[in-house]
N, C-alpha and C positions, 0 to 999 in steps of 0.2 A: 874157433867159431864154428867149425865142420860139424861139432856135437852137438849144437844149441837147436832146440827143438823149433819149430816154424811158431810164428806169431800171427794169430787169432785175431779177430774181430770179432764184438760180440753184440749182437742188440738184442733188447728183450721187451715184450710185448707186455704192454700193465694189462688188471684186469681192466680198468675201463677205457678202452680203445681199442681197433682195429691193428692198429698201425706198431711194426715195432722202432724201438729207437737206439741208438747206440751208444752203449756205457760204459764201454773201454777194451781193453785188447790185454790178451793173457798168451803165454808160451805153452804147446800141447803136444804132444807127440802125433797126436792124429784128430779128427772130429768128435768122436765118444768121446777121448778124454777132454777135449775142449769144452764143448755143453755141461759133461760133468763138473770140471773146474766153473766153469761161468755160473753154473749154479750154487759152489757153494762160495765165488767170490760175491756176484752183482743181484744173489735173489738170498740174502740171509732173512729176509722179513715177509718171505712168500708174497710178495707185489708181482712176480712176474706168472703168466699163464703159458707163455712159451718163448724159446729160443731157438737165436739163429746165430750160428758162428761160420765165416768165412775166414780161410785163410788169405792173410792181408796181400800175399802175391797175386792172388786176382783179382781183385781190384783195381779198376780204370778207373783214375780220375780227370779234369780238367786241370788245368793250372789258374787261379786265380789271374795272370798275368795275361791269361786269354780270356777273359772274361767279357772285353769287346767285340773283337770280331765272331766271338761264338756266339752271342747273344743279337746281335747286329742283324742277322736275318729276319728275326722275328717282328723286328720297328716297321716294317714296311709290307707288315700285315695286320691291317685297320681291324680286322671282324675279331683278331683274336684281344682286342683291345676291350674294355665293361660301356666305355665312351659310344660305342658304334650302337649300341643294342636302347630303345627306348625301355622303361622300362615299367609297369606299366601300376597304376597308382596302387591297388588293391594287394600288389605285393609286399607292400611295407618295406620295412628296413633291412638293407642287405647286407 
């Protein structure tokens, strides 16, 4: 396993949105060759405008099992709630 190239993360940004999203995870020897692989695996139909590859060791995640106490803080703050704010008729449908 000492020879096995690091494992990628890849998300790729469509043409209509800001935002990129993640389409899977590919093996690279470095970032150039990962963008290039990610290109000719997850953009064969020219849908993507740009990419972003992370190698998958830095990456922090949460764990699902903490998903209470991490989120818990936040309940016992009213204003950041949609409930707290009137809102006001001429705005329409939110």
């Amino acid at each position: 396993m000492k020879n096995e190239w690091p494992l990628w993360e890849v998300f790729i940004r469509g043409q209509h949105g800001m935002s990129h999203r993640h389409v899977g995870s590919l093996h690279a020897p470095d970032a150039e060759m990962a963008i290039k692989n990610a290109r000719d695996v997850y953009t064969r139909r020219n849908e993507g405008v740009s990419i972003w590859v992370v190698e998958a060791r830095h990456i922090a995640a949460s764990s699902p099992s903490d998903k209470g106490p991490l989120y818990e803080p936040s309940e016992s703050k009213v204003y950041r709630h949609p409930t707290f704010f009137d809102i006001p008729e001429d705005v329409g449908a939110m």
